[in-house]
C-alpha positions, 0 to 999 in steps of 0.5 A: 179499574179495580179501585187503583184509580186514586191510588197513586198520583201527586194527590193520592186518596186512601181508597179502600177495598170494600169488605163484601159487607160494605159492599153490599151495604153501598151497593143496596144504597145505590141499587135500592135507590136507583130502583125505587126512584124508577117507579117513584115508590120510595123518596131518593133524596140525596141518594147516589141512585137518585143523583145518577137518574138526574144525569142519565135516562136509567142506571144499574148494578151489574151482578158481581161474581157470587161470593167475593169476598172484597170489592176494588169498586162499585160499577154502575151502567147509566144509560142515555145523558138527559142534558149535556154535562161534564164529569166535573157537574157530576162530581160535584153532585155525587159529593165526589172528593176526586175524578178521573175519566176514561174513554166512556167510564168515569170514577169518583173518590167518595168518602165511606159515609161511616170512615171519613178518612176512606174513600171508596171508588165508584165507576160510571159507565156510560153504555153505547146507545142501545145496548144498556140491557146488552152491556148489563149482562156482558160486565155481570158476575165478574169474569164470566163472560171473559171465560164464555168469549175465551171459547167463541173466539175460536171459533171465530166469533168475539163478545165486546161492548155492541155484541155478539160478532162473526170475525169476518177477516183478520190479519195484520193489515186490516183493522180488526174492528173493521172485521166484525160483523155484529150478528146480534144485540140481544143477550137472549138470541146470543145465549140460545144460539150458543146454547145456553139456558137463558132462564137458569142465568136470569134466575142467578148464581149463589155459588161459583160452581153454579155459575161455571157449571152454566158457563161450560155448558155450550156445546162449543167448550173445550177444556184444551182452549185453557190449557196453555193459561195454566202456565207457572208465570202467566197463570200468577199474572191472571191470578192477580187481574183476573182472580175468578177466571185464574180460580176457574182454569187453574183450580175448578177445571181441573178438579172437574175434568181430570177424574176418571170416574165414568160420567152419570147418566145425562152428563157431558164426558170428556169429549169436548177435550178437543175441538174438531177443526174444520180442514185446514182451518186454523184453532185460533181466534181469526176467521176461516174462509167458508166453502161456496157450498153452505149448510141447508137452512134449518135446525141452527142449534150447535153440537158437540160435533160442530166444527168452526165452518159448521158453527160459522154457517149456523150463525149466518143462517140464524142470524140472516147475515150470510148475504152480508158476510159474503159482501164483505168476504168480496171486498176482502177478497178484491183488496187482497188482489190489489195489495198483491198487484201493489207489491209485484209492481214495488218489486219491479221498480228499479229504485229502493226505500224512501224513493221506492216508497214515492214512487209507490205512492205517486203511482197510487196517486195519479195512475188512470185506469181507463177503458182498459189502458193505464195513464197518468192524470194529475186528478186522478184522485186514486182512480185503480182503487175505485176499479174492479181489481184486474186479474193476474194477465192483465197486470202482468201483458198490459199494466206492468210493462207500462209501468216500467216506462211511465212510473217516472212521469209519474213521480215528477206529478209530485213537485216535492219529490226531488231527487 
């Protein structure tokens, strides 16, 4: 929350951004603490660390971006509640002035031990189950994986709280979370597969220019994928949220990719300025439909040449979701059908608004699909979304006529439709 959590309100709190000596100092205390209470080596008495591990199974201090001057907050990652409590039994163990909650993150107003009239704010975020090595990596070193998901996500793939995804289908009538297909948990298995050096990130990052040198090295960057974000106006809007990502597009990439001078031996030139598209495909962040004919099994590393249909199909196949994928492209596929079946039979209905919208309704609820012949049931129980969609003819000679002399029976099954 940046620390504005108990900014405002009835009872404000002066909650203060934390110099990055404070920072660290509370940042140690909680992180030294935690540690040593893990391997029983030091005595955690009255800690925050020792106090979270009563609550919860581990804790931790993501990485913050490497040379932040002040801190809004502190963000610790628990993990796995050892007893059912309420965020009011931590607050009062965390010695906590004031709390607010969240969806799965909690903060608490805590006095800066050596300014009683300032508080600092700490968040508690409690990881989804089985992702708590995940979430330390994807919430690590502040804005660095907002910048590598700014990338993936054209190539129809999305970074969130479970995982790394393949974006299956989306559109405007289909929820987009129903769209994801997790390809993978593991930080590991997610950062070879987009090539990155997985080693180099658990040695860590002292400069930013160390961190942003590993974050482009993907082969699937592109400086044109930022362009658009250094615009006067919404660049001062990320300026103020997002100070490191608003650091690397407006100042740090530019400074890189607008020299002229001839790239060194081994170094990565300007080619990846542009993205090559698959044909047809689209350069945002929705899926693509991929051909009947994948790529061979094999050597899944990416490459500067990769289009999006390429880059989807190497995920399939390192990730061995390809069967999975296609399922779900089937399901899509027939419910696109019978959305369109939907709305040629809405548009042959004599009637409009409210009563067409009955009559939709009624015939969704009580049509009866059987043996290839339409009827009406009163239990019908939605029985056409249940059959395999039918093809263009058959709506066409057999359903839509029968419609035309039906639909009112069917809308006088709804005893309240009264018209």
């Amino acid at each position: 929350m940046g620390g504005r959590a108990f900014r405002s309100g009835p009872n404000p709190l002066n909650v203060v951004r934390l110099s990055r000596k404070q920072y660290i100092q509370l940042r140690d205390h909680c992180q030294r603490f935690v540690i040593s209470y893990m391997t029983m080596s030091l005595d955690p008495a009255d800690s925050l660390g020792s106090i979270l591990l009563k609550f919860y199974n581990r804790a931790v201090v993501p990485p913050e971006a490497p040379k932040k001057s002040d801190h809004g907050d502190i963000d610790v990652l628990v993990d796995e509640e050892l007893f059912n409590f309420n965020v009011q039994d931590l607050k009062q163990a965390l010695g906590a002035d004031a709390h607010t909650k969240g969806g799965r993150a909690s903060s608490f107003a805590i006095r800066i031990p050596e300014n009683s009239s300032n508080y600092f704010q700490l968040d508690v975020h409690l990881c989804k189950k089985g992702c708590f090595e995940w979430e330390n990596v994807i919430y690590a070193y502040g804005d660095l994986w907002h910048i590598i998901g700014s990338v993936v996500t054209r190539f129809g793939f999305a970074i969130n709280d479970s995982g790394l995804h393949a974006r299956v289908e989306e559109s405007n009538k289909v929820n987009k979370k129903d769209c994801l297909l997790l390809l993978t948990s593991e930080p590991q298995e997610m950062m070879e597969f987009l090539g990155l050096d997985s080693p180099r990130y658990e040695k860590g990052f002292s400069t930013l220019d160390e961190l942003f040198e590993w974050a482009i090295s993907t082969p699937l960057f592109r400086t044109t994928f930022f362009q658009k974000e250094t615009i006067i106006g919404k660049q001062e809007r990320m300026k103020e949220k997002r100070p490191m990502y608003s650091n690397f597009v407006a100042e740090w990439l530019p400074q890189k990719y607008t020299s002229t001078a001839t790239p060194k031996s081994g170094e990565r030139n300007d080619s990846r300025t542009e993205i090559i598209p698959s044909a047809g495909a689209s350069t945002s962040g929705s899926a693509i439909l991929l051909d009947n004919e994948p790529p061979e099994e094999g050597d899944t590393r990416l490459s500067l040449v990769d289009n999006r249909k390429d880059v989807v199909n190497k995920a399939l196949n390192r990730f061995g979701k390809r069967e999975e994928y296609d399922k779900i492209m089937e399901c899509h596929r027939k419910r696109r059908i019978k959305d369109a079946m939907w709305r040629k039979i809405a548009s042959e209905l004599p009637v409009k608004g409210k009563q067409l919208g009955q009559a939709v309704m009624a015939l969704k609820a009580h049509l009866w699909w059987n043996e290839g012949q339409p009827a009406l049931r009163l239990g019908a129980d939605k029985s056409m979304e249940k059959v395999p969609a039918l093809d263009a003819d058959m709506v066409d000679e057999v359903l839509l006529p029968w419609i035309k002399d039906h639909w009112r029976e069917a809308v006088g099954l709804n005893e309240d439709n009264s018209w």
